[in-house]
N, C-alpha and C positions, 0 to 999 in steps of 0.2 A: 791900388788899381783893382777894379770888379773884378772878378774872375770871369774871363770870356766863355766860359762851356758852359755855363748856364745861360750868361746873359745873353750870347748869341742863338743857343739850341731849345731853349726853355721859354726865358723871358718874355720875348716876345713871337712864339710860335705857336701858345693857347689862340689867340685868334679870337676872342669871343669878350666879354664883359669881364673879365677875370684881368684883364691884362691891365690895366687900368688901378687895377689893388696892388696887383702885386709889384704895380711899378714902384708902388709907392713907398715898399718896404723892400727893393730892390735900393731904394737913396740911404738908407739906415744903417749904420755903424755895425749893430748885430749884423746885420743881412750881409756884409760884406766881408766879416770875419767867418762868416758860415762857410761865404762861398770859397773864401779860402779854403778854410778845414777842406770842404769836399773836391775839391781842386787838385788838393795833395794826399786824399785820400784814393780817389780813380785811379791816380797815377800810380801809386804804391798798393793798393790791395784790390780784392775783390771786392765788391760794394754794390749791393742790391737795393734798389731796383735799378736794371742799366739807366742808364741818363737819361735815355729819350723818353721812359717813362716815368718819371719821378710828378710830375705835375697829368700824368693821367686822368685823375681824379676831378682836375680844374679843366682838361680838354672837353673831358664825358658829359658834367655834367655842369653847362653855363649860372652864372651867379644868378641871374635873373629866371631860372628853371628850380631853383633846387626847393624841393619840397620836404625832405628828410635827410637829417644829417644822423650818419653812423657812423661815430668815431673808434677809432682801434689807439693800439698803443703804437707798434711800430712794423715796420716788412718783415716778412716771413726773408729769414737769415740762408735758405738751403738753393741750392742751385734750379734758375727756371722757375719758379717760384712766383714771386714778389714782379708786379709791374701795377705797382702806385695806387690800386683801390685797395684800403681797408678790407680786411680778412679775404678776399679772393686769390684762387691763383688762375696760374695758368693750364689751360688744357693739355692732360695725359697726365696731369700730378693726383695722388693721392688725395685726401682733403687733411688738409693740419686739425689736428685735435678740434680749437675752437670753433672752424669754418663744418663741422659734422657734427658738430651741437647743436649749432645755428640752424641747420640742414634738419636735425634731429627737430627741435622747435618749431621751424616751420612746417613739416609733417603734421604734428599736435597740432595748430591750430586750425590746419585745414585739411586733418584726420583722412591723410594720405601718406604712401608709402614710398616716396619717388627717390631713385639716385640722383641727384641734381646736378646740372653739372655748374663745376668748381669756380669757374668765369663770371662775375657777379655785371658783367659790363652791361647787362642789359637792365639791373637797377638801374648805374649810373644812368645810362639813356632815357630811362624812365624819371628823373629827377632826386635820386637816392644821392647824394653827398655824400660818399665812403672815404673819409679823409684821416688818416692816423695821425697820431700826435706829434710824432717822429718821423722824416717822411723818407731817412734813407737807413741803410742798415750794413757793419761788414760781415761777412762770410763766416756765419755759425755762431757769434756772439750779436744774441740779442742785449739789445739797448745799448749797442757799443757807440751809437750815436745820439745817444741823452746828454743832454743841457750843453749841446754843442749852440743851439740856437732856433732850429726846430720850434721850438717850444712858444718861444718868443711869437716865432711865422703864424702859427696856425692859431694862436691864443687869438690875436689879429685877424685872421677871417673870420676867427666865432666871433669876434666884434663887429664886422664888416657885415654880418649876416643875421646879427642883432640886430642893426638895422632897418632889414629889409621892412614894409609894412607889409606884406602879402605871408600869412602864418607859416609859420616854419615849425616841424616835431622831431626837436633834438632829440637820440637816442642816447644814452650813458650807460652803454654796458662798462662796468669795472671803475676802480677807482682813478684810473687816468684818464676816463671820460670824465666820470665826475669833478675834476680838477676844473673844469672848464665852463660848471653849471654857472659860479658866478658872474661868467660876464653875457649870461643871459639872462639879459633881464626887459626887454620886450614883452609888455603882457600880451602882444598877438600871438606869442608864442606858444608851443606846448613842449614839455619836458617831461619823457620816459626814462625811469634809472631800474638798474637792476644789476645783477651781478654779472659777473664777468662771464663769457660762455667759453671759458680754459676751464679742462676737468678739474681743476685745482677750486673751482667757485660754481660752475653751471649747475650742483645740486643746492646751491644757497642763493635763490631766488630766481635764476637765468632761466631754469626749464619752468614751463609756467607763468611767464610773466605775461604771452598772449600780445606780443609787440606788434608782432605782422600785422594781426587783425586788427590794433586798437589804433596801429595809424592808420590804416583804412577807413577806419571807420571815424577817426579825426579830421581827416581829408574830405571823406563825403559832407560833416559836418559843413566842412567851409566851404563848401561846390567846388571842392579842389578833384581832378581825376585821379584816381585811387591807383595804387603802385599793384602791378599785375606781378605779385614774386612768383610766381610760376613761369612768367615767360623765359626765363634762364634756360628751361629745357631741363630734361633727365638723360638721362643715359645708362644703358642696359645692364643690369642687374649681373 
């Protein structure tokens, strides 16, 4: 039997074009055992991102909006944290390493100084796709929920979004994005790689790669409206 905490709080509470996919891999033998794992995981441990946001990422930004997909590996593991978009946290947190690369990066390419603030939601509204590979996480071990089935999920909407005819400019920072270049094979698509923006990689090819801009400037190509990374806001120095 399905495990009810998803399929009542999640499954069908996107509300939007999303629902309809994920129904579809809600019928699937993986998906079922997943929601088990995570079933008996809530119950027993702490598990980030809470529930009601784990599908975030699918409320923010509708299938039929998404203009750019930025995949991450999986939730930031620390308390408060993690609520379902790729590298964002939530307001009053520090920024995790990567997400102050990234921040670091967009500065460069549009040779400004800003404290940004951490909450990436206003991508998502803008048609950014911030979906990690991994989409839940336990308390302080990262990738404690690797090849539970995750994998399987999201491998599935980069196919689902392969699809699409209206161009899509997949992002692939790191090699767990990379994992997923080949089921994009749409030539309406475009495909940015680069390394990872974790100090352990962001000096091997991440700083400099000039992504902000060159989706913009992809977008305008296809008279698509261009992603305003600025409207996140800053906040005071």
């Amino acid at each position: 039997m399905i495990s009810s905490f998803l399929t009542g709080e999640f499954m069908f509470n996107i509300e939007n074009n999303w629902d309809k996919i994920i129904y579809k891999e809600n019928e699937k033998d993986y998906f079922k055992k997943l929601l088990c794992f995570l079933d008996e995981e809530y119950r027993s441990n702490t598990i980030f991102p809470p529930k009601d946001h784990i599908f975030n990422a699918f409320k923010y930004t509708d299938y039929e909006n998404v203009k750019v997909v930025i995949i991450g590996q999986d939730p930031y593991h620390e308390v408060n944290q993690a609520h379902g978009l790729a590298f964002s946290v939530l307001e009053g947190n520090k920024y995790p390493p990567s997400l102050k690369n990234i921040f670091k990066e967009l500065n460069s390419n549009y040779n400004t100084s800003y404290n940004f603030n951490c909450n990436l939601t206003e991508w998502a509204k803008q048609g950014v796709f911030l979906i990690n590979n991994v989409l839940t996480v336990r308390e302080h071990l990262a990738n404690s929920h690797k090849n539970k089935g995750w994998e399987i999920f999201t491998t599935n909407i980069i196919k689902a979004l392969n699809e699409k005819e209206t161009p899509i400019i997949f992002v692939l920072w790191g090699n767990d994005a990379k994992s997923k270049k080949q089921y994009i094979t749409n030539p309406k698509h475009y495909i940015l790689e680069s390394a990872h923006p974790s100090p352990l990689s962001a000096y091997n090819g991440f700083f400099g790669c000039n992504h902000f801009k060159k989706i913009n400037e992809l977008l305008k190509l296809n008279n698509i409206e261009q992603i305003d990374w600025l409207k996140i806001g800053v906040i005071d120095n």
